[in-house]
Phi, psi and omega in degrees: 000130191270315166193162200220134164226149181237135151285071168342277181300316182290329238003080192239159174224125195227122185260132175248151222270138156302329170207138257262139169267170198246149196289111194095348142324107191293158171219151175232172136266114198233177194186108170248127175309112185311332168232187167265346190264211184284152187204128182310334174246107158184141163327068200219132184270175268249333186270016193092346211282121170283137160310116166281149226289125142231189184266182173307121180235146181306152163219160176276120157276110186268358164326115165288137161335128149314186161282117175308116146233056186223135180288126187316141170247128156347099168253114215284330211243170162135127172262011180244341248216321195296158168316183173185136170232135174236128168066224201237031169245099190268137186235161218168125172236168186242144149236162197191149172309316196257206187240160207281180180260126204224033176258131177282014181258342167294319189306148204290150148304134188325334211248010164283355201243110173281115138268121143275120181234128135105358136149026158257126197308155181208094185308134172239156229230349172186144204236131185217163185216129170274126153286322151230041166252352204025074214235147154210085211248147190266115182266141184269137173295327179231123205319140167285119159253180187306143180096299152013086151334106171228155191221160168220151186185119169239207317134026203299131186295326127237197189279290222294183180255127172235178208266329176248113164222186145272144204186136158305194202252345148308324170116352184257141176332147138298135161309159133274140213234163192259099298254113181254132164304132194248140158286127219255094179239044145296146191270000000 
């Protein structure tokens, strides 16, 4: 404790720290009466009466979360979690601290995403985003069958944070990535 100032009227005594705590970091506090009796550097209301002495007590910490700067990533490997298309429903999962950004005035355009099915362009026709299963799914203009080859790939529109990307609920962009194999579960 570096200092310590008290608040008459509120009756806050607020000690400021050598050093700054940090967000989810525990803290306690504790507090010894310097005598049993009244003492002039002691914790005391206006009449003399000293604060009794306590043991470590919890304190909350309210320090906010740094700022997410870190962008959702592709997840590649996984048999639930890797791309997938069954029919003209392609799914692209994310992982991200947050939930991906699911305002339908961001989402990216159908034409950041090249499907490749058997190495022919297959256009998609529409882009939908689950904000916490962190998902994204593409609809094809034309349905995958079984067997089928398929790749994906997109396009972040810039390096910068733009307003239609895939993107968290922070705002940073998915990179772009390069043509990833999707698992085919058509039946």
């Amino acid at each position: 404790v570096t200092n310590v100032s008290v608040e008459a009227q509120a009756k806050t005594v607020t000690l400021t720290l050598s050093t700054a705590v940090s967000h989810g970091q525990s803290v306690t506090v504790a507090y010894a009466d310097p005598t049993t009796g009244n003492d002039a550097n002691a914790i005391q209301d206006t009449a003399g009466n000293d604060a009794a002495s306590f043991a470590a007590t919890a304190v909350t910490n309210n320090t906010p979360a740094p700022p997410d700067t870190t962008p959702p990533q592709l997840i590649t490997t996984g048999d639930t979690t890797r791309p997938k298309v069954s029919g003209d429903q392609l799914v692209l999962s994310f992982s991200d601290t947050g939930n991906l950004d699911a305002d339908a005035t961001h989402k990216p355009a159908g034409g950041a995403f090249t499907v490749l099915v058997n190495g022919v362009a297959n256009a998609v026709t529409n882009v939908s985003v689950e904000a916490q299963a962190k998902t994204v799914t593409l609809t094809l203009s034309t349905a995958v069958t079984h067997g089928q080859s398929v790749t994906v790939a997109y396009a972040d529109p810039t390096t910068g944070n733009d307003a239609n990307a895939i993107q968290d609920a922070a705002g940073n962009d998915v990179a772009s990535f390069a043509a990833t194999a999707v698992t085919n579960n058509t039946p």
